[in-house]
C-alpha positions as a Markdown table, in Angstrom:
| # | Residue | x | y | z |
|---|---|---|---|---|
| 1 | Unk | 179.0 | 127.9 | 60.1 |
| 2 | Unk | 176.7 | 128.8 | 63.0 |
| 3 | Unk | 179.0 | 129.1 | 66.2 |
| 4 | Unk | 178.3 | 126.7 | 68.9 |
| 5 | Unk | 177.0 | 128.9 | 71.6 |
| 6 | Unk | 174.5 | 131.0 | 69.3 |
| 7 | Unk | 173.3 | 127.0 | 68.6 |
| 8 | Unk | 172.6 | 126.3 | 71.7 |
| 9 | Unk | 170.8 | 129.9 | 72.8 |
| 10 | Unk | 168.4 | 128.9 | 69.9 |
| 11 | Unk | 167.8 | 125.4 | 71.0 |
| 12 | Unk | 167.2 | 126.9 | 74.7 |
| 13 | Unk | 164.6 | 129.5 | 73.6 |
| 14 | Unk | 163.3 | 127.0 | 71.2 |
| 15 | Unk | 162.9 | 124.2 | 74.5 |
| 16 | Unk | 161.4 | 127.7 | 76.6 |
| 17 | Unk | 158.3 | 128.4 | 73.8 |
| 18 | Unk | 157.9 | 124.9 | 73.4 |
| 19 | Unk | 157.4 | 124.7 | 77.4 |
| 20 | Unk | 155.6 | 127.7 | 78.1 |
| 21 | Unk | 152.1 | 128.1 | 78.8 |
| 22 | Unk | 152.8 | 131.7 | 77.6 |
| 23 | Unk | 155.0 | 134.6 | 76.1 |
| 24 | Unk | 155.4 | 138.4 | 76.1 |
| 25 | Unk | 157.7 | 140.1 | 74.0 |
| 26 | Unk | 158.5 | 143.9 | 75.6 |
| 27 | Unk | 160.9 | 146.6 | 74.9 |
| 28 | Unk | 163.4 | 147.3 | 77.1 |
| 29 | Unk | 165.4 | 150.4 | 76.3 |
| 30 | Unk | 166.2 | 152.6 | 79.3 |
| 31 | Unk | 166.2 | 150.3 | 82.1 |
| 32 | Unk | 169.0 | 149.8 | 84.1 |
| 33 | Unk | 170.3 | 146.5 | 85.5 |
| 34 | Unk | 168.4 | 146.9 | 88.8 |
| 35 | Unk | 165.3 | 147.7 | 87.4 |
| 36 | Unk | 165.7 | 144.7 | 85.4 |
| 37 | Unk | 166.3 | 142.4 | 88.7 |
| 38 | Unk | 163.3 | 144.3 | 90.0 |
| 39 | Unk | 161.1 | 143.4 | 87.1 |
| 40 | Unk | 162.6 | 139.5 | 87.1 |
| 41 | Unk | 161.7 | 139.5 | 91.2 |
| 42 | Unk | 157.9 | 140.8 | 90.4 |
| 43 | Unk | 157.5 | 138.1 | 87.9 |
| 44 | Unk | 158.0 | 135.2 | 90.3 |
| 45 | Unk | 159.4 | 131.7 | 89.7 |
| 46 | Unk | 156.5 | 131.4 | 87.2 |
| 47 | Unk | 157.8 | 133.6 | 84.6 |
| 48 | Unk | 161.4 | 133.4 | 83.0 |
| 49 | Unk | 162.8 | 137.0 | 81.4 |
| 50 | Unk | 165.4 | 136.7 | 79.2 |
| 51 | Unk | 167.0 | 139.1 | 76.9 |
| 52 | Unk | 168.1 | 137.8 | 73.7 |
| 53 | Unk | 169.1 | 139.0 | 70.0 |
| 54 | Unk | 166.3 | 139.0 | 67.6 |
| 55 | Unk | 167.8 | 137.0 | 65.3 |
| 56 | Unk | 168.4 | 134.3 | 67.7 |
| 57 | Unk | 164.6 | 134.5 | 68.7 |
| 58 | Unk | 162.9 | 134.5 | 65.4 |
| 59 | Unk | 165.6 | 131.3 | 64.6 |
| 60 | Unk | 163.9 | 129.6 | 68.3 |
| 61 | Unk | 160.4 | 130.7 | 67.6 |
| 62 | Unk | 160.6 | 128.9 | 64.0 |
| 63 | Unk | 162.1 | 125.9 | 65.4 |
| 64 | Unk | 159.4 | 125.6 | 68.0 |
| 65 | Unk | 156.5 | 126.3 | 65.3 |
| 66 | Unk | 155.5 | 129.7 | 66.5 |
| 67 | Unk | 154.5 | 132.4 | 63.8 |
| 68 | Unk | 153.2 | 135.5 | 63.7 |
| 69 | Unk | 155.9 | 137.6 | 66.2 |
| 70 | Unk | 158.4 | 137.8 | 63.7 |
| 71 | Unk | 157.2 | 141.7 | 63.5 |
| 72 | Unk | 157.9 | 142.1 | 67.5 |
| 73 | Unk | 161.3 | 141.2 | 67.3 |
| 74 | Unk | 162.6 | 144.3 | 66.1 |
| 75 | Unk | 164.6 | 146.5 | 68.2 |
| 76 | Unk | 165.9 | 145.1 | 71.8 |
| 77 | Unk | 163.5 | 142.2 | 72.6 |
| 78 | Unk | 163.2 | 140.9 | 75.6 |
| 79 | Unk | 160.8 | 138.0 | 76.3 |
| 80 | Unk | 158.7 | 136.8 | 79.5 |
| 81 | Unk | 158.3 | 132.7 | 79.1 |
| 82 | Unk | 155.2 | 132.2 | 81.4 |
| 83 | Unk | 156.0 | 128.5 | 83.1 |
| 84 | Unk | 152.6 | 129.0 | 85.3 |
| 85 | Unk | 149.1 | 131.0 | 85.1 |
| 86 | Unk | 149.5 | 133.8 | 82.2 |
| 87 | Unk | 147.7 | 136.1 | 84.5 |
| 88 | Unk | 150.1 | 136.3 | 87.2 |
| 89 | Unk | 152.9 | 137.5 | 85.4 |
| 90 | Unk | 151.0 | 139.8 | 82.5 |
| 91 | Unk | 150.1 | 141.9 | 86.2 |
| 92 | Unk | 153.1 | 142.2 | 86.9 |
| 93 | Unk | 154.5 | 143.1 | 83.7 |
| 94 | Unk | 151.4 | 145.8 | 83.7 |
| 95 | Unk | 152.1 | 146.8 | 86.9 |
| 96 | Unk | 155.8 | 147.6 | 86.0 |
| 97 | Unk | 155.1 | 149.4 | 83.0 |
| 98 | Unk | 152.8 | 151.0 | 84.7 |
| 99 | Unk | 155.7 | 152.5 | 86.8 |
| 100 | Unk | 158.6 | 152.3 | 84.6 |
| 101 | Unk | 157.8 | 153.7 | 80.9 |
| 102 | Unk | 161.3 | 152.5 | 79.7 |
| 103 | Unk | 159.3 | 148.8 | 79.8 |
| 104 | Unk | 157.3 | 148.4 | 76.5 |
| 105 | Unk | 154.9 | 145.0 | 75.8 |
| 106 | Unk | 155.0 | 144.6 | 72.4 |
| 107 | Unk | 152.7 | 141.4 | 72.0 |
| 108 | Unk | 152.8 | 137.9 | 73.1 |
| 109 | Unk | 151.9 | 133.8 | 72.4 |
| 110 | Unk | 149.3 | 132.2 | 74.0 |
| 111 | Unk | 147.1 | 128.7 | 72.9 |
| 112 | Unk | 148.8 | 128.6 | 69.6 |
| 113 | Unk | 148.6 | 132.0 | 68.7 |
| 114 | Unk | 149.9 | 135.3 | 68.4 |
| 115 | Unk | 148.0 | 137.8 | 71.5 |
| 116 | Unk | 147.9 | 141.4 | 71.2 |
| 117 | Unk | 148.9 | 144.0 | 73.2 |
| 118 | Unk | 145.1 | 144.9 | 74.3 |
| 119 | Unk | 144.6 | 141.4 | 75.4 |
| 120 | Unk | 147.5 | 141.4 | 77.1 |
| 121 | Unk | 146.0 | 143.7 | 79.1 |
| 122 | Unk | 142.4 | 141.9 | 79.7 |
| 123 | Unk | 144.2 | 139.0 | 80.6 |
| 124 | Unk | 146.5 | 141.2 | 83.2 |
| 125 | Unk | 143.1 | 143.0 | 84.8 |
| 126 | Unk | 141.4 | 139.2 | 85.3 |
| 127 | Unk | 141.9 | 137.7 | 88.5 |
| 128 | Unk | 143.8 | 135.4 | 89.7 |
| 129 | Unk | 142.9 | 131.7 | 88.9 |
| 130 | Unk | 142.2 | 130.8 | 93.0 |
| 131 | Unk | 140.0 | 134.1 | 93.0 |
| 132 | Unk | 138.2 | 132.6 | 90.0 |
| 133 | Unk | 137.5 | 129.5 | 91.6 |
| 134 | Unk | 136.2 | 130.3 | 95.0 |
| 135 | Unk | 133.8 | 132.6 | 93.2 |
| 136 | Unk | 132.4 | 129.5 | 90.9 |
| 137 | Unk | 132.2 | 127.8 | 94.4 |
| 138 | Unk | 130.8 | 130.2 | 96.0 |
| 139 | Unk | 127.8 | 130.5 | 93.2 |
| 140 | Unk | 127.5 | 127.1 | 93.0 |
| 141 | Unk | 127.4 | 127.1 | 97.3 |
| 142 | Unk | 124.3 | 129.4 | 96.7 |
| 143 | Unk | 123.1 | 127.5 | 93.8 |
| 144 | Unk | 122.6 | 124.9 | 95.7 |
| 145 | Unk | 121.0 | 126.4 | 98.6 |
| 146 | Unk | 118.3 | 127.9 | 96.8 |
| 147 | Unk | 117.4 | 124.2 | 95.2 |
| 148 | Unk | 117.5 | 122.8 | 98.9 |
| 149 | Unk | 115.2 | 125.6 | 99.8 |
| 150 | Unk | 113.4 | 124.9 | 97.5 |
| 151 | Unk | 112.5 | 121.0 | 97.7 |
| 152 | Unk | 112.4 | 121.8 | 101.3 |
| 153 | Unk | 109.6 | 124.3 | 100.4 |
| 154 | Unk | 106.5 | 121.8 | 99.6 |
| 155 | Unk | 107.6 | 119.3 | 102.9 |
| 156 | Unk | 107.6 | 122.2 | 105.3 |
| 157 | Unk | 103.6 | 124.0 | 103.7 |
| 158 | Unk | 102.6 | 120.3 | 104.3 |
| 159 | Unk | 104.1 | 120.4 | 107.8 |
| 160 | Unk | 102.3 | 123.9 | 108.5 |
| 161 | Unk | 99.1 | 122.8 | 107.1 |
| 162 | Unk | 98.8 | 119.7 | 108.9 |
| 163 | Unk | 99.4 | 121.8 | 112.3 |
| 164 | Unk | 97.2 | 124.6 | 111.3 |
| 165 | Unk | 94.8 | 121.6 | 110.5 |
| 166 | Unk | 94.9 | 120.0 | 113.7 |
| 167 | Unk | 95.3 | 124.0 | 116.1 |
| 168 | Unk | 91.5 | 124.3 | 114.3 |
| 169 | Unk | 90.2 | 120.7 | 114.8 |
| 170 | Unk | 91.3 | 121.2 | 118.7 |
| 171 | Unk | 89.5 | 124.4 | 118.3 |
| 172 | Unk | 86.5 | 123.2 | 117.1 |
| 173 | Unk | 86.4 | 120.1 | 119.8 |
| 174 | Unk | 87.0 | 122.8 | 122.7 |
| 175 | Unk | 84.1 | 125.1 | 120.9 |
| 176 | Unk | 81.8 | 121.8 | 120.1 |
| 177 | Unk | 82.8 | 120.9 | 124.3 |
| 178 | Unk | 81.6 | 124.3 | 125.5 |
| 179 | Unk | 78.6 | 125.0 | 123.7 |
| 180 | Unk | 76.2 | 122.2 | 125.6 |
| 181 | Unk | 77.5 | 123.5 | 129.1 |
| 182 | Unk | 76.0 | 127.2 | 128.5 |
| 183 | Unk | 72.4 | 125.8 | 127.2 |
């Protein structure tokens, strides 16, 4: 008989990979407390880290429908539940592995699938989604510049030939105008 808690820590991580856009399962042996607070702080209120037993997990993620991580859930598991943007927290899970070696990412879910370690880290060295987008503006800003430029371009070589047309015809009337005074 499963014990009342333990049900509802399933039904809980179940409910947090249904709702995630995202998840990374890291290692966490040899951090301390505060370096844990320190690494829930870096991840924002986009990214939930929660610490749970393996057994408890793999029950969740088969109640949700996710496969493939039952072979990261071995040793103690900790998992990131992105809420937001994956990219956000997988820097900042990068960035604190990067300075605390204790802090392991094992693999993760993303779009209804298992992601590995090495596109964890792709994901982690793109930028941010507003970065993204003022970039696409920006080429499209340019874009369209260039294509006003260049129906602008025909108009304005009419415009200059019509006054370089008319700067010789007054130069031809002023030359036709002078030429009977001198014989």
């Amino acid at each position: 008989m499963a014990k009342p808690d333990k049900v509802a820590a399933v039904a809980e991580i179940a409910d947090r990979f249904r709702t995630s856009s995202a998840t990374v399962v890291t290692e966490y042996t040899g951090l301390s407390v505060s370096q844990l607070s320190e690494l829930r702080r870096a991840l924002g209120s986009s990214a939930k880290y929660r610490v749970a037993k393996n057994t408890l997990v793999k029950r969740a993620a088969e109640d949700a429908g996710i496969e493939g991580l039952d072979d990261l859930f071995v040793g103690p598991t900790a998992i990131t539940f992105v809420e937001g943007e994956p990219v956000e927290a997988a820097k900042a899970l990068k960035a604190f592995a990067k300075t605390n070696g204790a802090l392991v990412i094992k693999g993760g879910y993303m779009d209804g699938r298992p992601v590995s370690v090495e596109e964890i880290q792709k994901i982690a060295d793109l930028e941010s989604r507003e970065v993204l987008l003022s970039k696409a503006a920006g080429a499209f800003k340019a874009k369209l510049s260039q294509a006003a430029a260049l129906f602008q371009a025909p108009a304005s070589q009419v415009a200059r030939m019509a006054a370089a047309l008319e700067d010789k015809r007054k130069a031809e009337s002023t030359d036709a105008a002078e030429a009977p005074a001198e014989s």
